[in-house]
C-alpha positions as CSV (number, residue, x, y, z in Angstrom):
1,X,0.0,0.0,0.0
2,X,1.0,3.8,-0.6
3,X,0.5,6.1,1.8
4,X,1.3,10.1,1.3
5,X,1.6,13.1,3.9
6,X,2.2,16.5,3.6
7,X,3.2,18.5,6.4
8,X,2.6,22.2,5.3
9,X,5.2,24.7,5.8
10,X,8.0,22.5,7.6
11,X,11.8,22.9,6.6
12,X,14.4,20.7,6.9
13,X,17.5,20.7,4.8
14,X,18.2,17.8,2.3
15,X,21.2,16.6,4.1
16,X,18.8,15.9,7.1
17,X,15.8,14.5,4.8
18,X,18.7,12.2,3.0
19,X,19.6,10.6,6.5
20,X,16.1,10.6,7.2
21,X,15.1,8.7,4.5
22,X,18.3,6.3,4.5
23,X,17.1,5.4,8.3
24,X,13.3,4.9,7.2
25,X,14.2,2.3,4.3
26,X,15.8,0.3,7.0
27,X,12.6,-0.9,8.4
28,X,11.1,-4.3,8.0
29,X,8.7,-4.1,5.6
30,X,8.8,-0.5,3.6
31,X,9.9,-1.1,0.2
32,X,9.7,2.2,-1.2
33,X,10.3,5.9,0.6
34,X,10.6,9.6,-0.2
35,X,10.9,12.3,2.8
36,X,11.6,15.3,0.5
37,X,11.0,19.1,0.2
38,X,7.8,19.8,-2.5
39,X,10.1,20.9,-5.4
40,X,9.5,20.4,-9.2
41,X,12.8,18.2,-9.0
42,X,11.6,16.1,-6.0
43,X,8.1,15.6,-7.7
44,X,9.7,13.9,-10.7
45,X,11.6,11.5,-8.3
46,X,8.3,10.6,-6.5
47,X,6.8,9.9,-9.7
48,X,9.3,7.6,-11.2
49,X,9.3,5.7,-7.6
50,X,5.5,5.5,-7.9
51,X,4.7,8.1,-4.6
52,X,3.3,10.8,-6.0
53,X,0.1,10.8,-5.4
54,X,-2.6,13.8,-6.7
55,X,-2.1,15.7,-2.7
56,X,1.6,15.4,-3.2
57,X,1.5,16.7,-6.5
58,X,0.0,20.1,-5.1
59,X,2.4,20.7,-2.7
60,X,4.5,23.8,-3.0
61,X,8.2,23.5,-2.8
62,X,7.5,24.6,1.2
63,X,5.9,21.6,2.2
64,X,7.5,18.5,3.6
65,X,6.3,15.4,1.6
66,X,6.5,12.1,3.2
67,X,6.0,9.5,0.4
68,X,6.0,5.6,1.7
69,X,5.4,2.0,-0.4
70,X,4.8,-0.9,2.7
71,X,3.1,-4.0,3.1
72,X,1.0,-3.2,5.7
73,X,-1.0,-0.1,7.3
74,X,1.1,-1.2,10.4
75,X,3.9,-1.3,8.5
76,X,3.4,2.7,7.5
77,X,3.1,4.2,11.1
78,X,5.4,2.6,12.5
79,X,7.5,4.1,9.8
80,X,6.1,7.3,10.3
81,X,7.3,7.0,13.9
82,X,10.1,6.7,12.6
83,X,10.2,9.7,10.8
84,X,9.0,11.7,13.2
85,X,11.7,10.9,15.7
86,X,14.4,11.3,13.2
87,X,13.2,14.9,12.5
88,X,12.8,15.9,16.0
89,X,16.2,14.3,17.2
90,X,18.4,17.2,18.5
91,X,21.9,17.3,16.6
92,X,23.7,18.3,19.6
93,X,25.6,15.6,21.4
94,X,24.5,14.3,24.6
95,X,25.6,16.9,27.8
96,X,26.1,19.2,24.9
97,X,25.0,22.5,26.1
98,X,27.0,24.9,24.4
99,X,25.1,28.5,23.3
100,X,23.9,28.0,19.7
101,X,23.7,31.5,18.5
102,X,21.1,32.0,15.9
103,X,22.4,35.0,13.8
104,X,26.0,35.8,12.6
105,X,26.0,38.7,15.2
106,X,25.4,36.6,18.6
107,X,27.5,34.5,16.9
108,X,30.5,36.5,17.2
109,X,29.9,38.1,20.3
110,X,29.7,35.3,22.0
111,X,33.0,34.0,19.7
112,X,35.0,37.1,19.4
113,X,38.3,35.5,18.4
114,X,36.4,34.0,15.5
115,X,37.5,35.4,11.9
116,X,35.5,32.5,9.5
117,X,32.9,31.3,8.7
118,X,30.0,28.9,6.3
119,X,27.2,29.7,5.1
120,X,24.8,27.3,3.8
121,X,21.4,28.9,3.5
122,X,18.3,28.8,0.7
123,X,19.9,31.6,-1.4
124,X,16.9,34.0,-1.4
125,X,18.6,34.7,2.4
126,X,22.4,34.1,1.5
127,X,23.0,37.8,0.5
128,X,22.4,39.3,3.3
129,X,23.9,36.5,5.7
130,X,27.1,37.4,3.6
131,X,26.9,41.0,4.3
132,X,26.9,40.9,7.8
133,X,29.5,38.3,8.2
134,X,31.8,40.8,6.0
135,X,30.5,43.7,8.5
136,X,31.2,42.1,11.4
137,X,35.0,41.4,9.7
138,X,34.8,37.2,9.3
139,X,35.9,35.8,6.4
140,X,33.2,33.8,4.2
141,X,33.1,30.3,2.3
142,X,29.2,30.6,0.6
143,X,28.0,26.8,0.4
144,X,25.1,28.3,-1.1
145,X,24.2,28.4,-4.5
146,X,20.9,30.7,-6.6
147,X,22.5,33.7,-5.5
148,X,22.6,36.6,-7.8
149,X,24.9,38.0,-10.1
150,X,24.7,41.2,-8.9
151,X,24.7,40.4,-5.4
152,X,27.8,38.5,-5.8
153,X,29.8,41.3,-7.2
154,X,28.6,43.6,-4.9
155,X,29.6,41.2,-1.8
156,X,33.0,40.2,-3.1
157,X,34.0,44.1,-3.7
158,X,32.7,44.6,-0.4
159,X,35.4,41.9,1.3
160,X,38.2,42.7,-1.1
161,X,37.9,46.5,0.3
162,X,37.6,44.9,4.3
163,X,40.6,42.6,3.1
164,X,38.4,39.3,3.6
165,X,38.0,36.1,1.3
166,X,34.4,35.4,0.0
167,X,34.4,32.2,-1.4
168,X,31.6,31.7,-3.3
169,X,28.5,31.3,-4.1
170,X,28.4,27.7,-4.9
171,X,31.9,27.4,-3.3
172,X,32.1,23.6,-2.0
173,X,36.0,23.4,-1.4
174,X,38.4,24.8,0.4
175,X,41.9,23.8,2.4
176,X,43.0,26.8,5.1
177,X,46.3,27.2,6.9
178,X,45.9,23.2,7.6
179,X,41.8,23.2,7.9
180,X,39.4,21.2,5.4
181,X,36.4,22.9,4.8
182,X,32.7,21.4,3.2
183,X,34.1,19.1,0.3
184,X,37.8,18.6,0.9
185,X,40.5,16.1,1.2
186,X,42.9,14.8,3.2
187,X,46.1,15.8,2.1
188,X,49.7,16.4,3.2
189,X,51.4,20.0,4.1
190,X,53.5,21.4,1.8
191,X,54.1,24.3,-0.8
192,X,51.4,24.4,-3.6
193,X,48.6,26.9,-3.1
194,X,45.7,26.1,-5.3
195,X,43.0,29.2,-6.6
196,X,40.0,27.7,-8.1
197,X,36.7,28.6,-9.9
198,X,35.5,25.0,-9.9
199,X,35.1,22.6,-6.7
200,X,35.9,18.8,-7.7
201,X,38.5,20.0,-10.3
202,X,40.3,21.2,-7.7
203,X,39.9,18.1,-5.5
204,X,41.3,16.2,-8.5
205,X,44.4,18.4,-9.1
206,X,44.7,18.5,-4.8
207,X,44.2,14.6,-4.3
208,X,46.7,13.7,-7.2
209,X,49.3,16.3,-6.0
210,X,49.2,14.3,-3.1
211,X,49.6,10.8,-4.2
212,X,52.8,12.7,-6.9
213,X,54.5,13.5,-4.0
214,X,53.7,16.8,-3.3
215,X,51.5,18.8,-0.3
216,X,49.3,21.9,-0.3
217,X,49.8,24.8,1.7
218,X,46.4,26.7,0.9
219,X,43.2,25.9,-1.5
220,X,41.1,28.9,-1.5
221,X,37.6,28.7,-3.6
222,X,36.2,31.6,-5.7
223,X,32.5,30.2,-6.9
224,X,32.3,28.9,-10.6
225,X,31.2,32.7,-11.8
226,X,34.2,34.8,-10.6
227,X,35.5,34.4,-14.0
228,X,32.9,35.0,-16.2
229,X,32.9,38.7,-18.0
230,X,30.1,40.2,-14.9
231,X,32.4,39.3,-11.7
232,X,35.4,39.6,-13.4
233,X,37.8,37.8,-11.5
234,X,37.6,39.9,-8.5
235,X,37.8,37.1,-5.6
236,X,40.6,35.1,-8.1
237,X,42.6,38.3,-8.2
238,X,42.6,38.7,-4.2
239,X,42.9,35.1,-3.9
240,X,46.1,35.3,-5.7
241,X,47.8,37.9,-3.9
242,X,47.2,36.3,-1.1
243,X,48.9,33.6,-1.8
244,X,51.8,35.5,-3.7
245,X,52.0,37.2,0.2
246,X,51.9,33.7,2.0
247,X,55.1,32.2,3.0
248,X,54.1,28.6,3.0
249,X,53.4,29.0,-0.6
250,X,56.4,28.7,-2.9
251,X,54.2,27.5,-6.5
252,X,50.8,28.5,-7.1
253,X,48.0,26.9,-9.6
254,X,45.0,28.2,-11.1
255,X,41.9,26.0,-12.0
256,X,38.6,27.1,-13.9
257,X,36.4,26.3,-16.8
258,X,37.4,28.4,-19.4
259,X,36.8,32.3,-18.8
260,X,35.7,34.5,-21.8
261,X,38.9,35.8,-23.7
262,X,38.5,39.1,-22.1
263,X,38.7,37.6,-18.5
264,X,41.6,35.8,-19.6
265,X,43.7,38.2,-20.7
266,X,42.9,40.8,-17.7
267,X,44.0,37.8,-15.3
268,X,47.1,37.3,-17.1
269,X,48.0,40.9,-16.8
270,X,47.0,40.6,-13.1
271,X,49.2,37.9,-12.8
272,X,52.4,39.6,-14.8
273,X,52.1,42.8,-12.7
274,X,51.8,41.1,-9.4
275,X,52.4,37.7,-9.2
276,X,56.2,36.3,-8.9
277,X,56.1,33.1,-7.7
278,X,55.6,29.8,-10.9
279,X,52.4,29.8,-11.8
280,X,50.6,26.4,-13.3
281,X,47.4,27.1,-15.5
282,X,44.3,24.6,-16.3
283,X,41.5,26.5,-18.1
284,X,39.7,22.9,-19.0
285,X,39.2,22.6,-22.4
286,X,41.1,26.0,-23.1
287,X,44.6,26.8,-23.6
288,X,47.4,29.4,-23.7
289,X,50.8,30.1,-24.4
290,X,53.2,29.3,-21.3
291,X,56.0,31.8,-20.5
292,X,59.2,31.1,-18.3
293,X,56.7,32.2,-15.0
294,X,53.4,30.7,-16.4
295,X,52.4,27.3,-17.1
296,X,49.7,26.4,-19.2
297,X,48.3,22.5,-18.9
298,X,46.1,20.7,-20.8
299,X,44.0,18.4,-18.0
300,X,43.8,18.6,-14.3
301,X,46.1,15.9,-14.1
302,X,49.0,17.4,-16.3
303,X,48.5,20.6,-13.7
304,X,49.0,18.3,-10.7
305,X,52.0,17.0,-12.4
306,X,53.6,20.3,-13.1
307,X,53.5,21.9,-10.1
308,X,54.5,18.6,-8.2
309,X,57.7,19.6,-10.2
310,X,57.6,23.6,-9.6
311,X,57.4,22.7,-6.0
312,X,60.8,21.1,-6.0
313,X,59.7,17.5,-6.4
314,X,61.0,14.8,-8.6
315,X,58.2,12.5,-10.3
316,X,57.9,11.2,-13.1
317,X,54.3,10.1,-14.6
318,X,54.0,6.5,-15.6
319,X,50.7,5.4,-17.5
320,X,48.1,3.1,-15.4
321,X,47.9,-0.5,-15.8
322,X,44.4,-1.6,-16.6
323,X,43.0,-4.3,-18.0
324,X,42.9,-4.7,-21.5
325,X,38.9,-4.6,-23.2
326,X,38.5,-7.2,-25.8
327,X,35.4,-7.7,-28.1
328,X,33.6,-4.4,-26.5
329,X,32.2,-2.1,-29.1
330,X,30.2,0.9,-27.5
331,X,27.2,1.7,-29.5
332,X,27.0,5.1,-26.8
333,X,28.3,6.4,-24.1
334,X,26.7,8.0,-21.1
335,X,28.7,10.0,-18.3
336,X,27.2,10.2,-14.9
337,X,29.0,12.6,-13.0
338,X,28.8,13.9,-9.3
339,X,31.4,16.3,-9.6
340,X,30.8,19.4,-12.3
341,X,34.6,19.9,-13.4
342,X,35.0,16.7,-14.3
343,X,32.5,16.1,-16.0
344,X,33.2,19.5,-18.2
345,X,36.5,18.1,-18.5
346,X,34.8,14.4,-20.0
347,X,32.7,16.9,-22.1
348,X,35.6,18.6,-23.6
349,X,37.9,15.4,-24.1
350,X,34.7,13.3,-25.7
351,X,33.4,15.7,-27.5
352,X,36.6,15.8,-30.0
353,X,35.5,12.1,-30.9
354,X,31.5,12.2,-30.6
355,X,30.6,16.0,-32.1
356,X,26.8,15.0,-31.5
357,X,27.9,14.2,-28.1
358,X,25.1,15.8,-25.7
359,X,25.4,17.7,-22.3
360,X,23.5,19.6,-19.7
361,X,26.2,22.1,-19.1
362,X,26.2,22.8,-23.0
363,X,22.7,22.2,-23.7
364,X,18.8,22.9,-22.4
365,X,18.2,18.9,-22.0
366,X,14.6,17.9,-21.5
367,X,13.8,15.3,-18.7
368,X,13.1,12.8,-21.2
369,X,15.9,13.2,-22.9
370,X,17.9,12.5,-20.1
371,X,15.7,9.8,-18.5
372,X,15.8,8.2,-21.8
373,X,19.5,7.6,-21.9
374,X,19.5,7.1,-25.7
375,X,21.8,9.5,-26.8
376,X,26.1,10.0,-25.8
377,X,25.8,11.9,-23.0
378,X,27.5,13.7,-20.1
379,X,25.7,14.4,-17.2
380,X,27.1,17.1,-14.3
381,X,24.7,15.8,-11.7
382,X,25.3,18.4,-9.5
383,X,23.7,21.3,-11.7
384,X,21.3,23.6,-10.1
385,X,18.5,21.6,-11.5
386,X,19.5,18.6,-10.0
387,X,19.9,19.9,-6.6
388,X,16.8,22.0,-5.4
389,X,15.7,20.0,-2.1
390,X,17.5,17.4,-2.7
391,X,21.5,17.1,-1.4
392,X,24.7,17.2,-4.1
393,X,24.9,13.7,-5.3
394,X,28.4,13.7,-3.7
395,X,26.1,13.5,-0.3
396,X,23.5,11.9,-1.4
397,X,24.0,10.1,-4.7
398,X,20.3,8.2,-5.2
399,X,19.4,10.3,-8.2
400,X,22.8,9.0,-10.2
401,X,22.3,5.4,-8.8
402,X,18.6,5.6,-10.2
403,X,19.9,6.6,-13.8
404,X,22.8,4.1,-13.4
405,X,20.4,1.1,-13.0
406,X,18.6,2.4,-16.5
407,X,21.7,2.6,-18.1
408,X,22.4,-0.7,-17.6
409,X,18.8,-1.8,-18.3
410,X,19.2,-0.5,-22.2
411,X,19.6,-3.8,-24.8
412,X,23.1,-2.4,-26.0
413,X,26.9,-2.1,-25.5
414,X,26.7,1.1,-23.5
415,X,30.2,2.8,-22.2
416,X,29.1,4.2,-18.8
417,X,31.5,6.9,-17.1
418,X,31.3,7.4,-12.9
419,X,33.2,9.6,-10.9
420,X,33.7,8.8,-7.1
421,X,34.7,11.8,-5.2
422,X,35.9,10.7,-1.3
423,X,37.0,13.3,1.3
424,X,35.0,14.7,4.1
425,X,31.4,15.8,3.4
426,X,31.4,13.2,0.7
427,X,28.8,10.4,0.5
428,X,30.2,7.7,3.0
429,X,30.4,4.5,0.5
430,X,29.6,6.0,-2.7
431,X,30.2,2.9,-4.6
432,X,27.7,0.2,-2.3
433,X,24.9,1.2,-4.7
434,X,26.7,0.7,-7.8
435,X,28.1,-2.4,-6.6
436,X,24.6,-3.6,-5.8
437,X,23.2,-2.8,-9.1
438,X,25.6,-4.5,-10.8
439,X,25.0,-7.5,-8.7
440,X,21.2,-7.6,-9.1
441,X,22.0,-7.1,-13.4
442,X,24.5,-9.9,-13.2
443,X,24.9,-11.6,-16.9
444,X,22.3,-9.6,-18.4
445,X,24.6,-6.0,-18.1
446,X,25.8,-5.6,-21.7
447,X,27.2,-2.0,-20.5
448,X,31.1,-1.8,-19.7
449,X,31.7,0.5,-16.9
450,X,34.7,3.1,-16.0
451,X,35.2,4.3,-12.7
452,X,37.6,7.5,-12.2
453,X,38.2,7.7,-7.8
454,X,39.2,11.2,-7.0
455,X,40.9,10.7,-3.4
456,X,43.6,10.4,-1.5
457,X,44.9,7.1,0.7
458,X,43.7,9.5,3.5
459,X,40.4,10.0,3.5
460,X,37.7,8.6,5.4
461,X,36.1,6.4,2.6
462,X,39.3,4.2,2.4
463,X,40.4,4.8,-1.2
464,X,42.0,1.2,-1.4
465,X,38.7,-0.3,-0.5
466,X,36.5,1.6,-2.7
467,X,39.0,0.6,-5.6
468,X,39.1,-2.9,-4.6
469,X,35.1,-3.3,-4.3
470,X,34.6,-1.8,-7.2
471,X,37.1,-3.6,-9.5
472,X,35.3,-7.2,-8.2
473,X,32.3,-6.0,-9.1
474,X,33.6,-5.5,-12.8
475,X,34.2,-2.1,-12.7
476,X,37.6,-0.5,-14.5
477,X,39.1,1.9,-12.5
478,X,41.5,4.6,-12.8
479,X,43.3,7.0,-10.7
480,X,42.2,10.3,-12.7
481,X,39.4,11.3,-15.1
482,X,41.7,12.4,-17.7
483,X,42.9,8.7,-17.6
484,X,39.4,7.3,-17.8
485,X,38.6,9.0,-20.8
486,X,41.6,8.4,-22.6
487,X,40.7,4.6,-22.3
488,X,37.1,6.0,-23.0
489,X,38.5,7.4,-26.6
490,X,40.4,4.7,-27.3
491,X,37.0,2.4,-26.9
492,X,34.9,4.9,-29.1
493,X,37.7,5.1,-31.6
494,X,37.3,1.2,-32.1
């Protein structure tokens, strides 16, 4: 039986509904479940789970929706018990009675040493929770995303003239004086300060500077827009000279999509007026000419590499072993990514051999189109559109596991791309669900599957056991995305 409810006007973030949810499904009984936030996006998953029932449908993107399949009338309250204990359980550890301010301002007064902090809020309220953080002199890392141009350029001129960092909006990743913050890794101290537009392409340029040898003295984040021709590059250019000022940094590297031409050139005269220190380059899919101080690279991975190397380090790059694909012929290919970097960078290496090769970061794709899975495609799975009430797929990757299975329920040789991004903040064991699916297909998978792990041997997800559970379940895996898709090009070439 199917039972909806809809508690009007109650909030909870989607990290919290995720867990929520992941608790409820453990109960004897419930075969199918949905705690979500009444969005458009969440409506479409209710749908293709068969929850969404004509009262769900009308709620607005307010409303709590509490979707469940079970066996048994029984069966349902006792899982909305459930439920309702889960949402009311206090975050705060037991004895825990510390003050928990509830604005920025009570906040610092009751913290006055304090000079940082996150803010994750819908963005309708992030502008303003930014402006009095800068006013009361804390630095900024903006988690949140929908946040006006305008508003952003404002903001960030605002900090540059208090001499504070705003990272962000949409900033997921950043490494400070020794501190991981949101979506970050665990990597070794050393010399290489990293300035990025883009979150998991600097996790992969972070991770592998790691396992090359090398360690990171700071990873600031500027928010995917501070290069595009409205923001200008004002956070990237104070981002910069900070690190051109910071001792512990002796090489620095730059990662973003590409900027307009305009952008680019204004940075690069930044960078010759004011920079000194060698500086390594990775516009993804764009290019420049490198001078005795700058570095241009053509894939995260080649940046990693070259300024493991301006730091001082000897390495040299030896090409993975990986098993060697007989009798496969890929009539498509379909990239599921978590991480939006990577899979622009998969866009821009794939697109050279499939020109009708589709992709919601190039293209308006309708939700058939990308439920359908017929076409070579490249997903970013963490757009925007993908992530209103419900948590980044790198938290909470159900929506990528639910197009995975149809991938590998289509009658044909289908090349399927996954990222796995590990590192705090990232999904626990992001690769139990693939495993599983590929269990329950068994013999009848016809789809050959490549697995790029961004990661270090640090972090919490083990990276050896993540690797090793995925290559028993069939599973090709490689140490970068730039080496996936080479074997990727190779296959397609065939």
């Amino acid at each position: 039986m199917i039972q909806t409810t809809i508690k009007k006007g109650l909030y909870y973030d989607s990290v919290k509904l995720m867990l929520v949810t992941n608790k409820v499904a453990e109960v004897d009984g419930v075969s199918s479940v949905a705690v979500v936030m009444g969005t458009d996006l969440n409506k479409d998953t209710l749908k293709r789970n068969g929850l969404l029932t004509d009262e769900a449908a009308c709620a607005s993107k307010t409303d709590l929706i509490i979707g469940l399949k079970a066996d048994s009338e029984a069966t349902i309250q006792k899982a909305l018990e459930v439920i309702d204990g889960e949402l009311n359980k206090s975050v705060a550890s037991d004895g825990d009675t510390a003050l928990k301010p509830l604005s920025i301002e009570t906040a610092v007064k009751n913290y006055p040493a304090s000079n940082f902090c996150i803010i994750s809020v819908p963005g309708e309220y992030a502008a303003a929770e930014v402006q009095n953080a800068l006013k009361e002199g804390l630095n900024v890392m903006l988690f949140s995303d929908n946040v006006s141009v305008q508003d952003e350029i404002r903001l960030k001129e605002m900090a540059v003239k208090k001499d504070l960092l705003l990272m962000g909006p949409d900033c997921g990743t950043a490494h400070i004086n020794g501190v991981p913050i949101c979506f970050s890794n665990v990597v070794t101290p050393g010399n290489i300060g990293i300035v990025a537009a883009s979150g998991t392409g600097c996790q992969e340029v972070m991770t592998l500077i790691d396992k090359f040898g090398g360690g990171l003295s700071q990873v600031i984040g500027t928010g995917g827009r501070d290069l595009s021709k409205d923001v200008k590059g004002i956070m990237t250019k104070y981002a910069l000279k900070l690190l051109q000022d910071d001792d512990k940094t002796r090489v620095i590297t730059l990662i973003s999509k590409p900027p307009a031409p305009e952008i680019v050139e204004d940075i690069l005269e930044y960078i010759n007026k004011n920079i000194s220190k060698p500086l390594i380059i990775n516009f993804i899919g764009g290019s420049g000419v490198s001078s005795d101080k700058i570095k241009f690279s053509c894939s995260l991975k080649e940046a990693a590499i070259a300024a493991v190397k301006a730091s001082g380090i000897t390495y040299e790059d030896k090409p993975e072993t990986v098993p060697e694909v007989k009798n496969f012929y890929p009539e498509n290919v379909i990239g599921l990514y978590t991480g939006g970097t990577l899979a622009y960078e998969a866009y821009y290496e794939l697109k050279s051999v499939i020109p009708g090769l589709k992709s919601n970061l190039k293209d308006n794709l309708l939700e058939e189109e990308i439920e359908a899975l017929a076409d070579d495609l490249v997903l970013d799975l963490g757009d925007d559109r993908f992530t209103q009430g419900r948590a980044h797929p790198m938290i909470d990757p159900s929506f990528r596991n639910e197009l995975f299975k149809m991938a590998l329920a289509q009658k044909k040789s289908t090349l399927i791309l996954l990222d796995f991004v590990l590192g705090y903040g990232s999904n626990k064991e992001p690769q139990s669900t693939v495993i599983k699916l590929l269990s329950q297909a068994a013999e009848k998978v016809e789809a050959l599957v490549l697995a790029c792990i961004c990661g270090t041997y640090k972090d919490p997800q083990d990276y050896n056991k993540v690797k090793k559970e995925l290559e028993e379940a069939g599973v090709i895996v490689f140490e970068s995305n730039i080496d996936m898709l080479t074997q990727a090009k190779r296959l397609l070439k065939k």
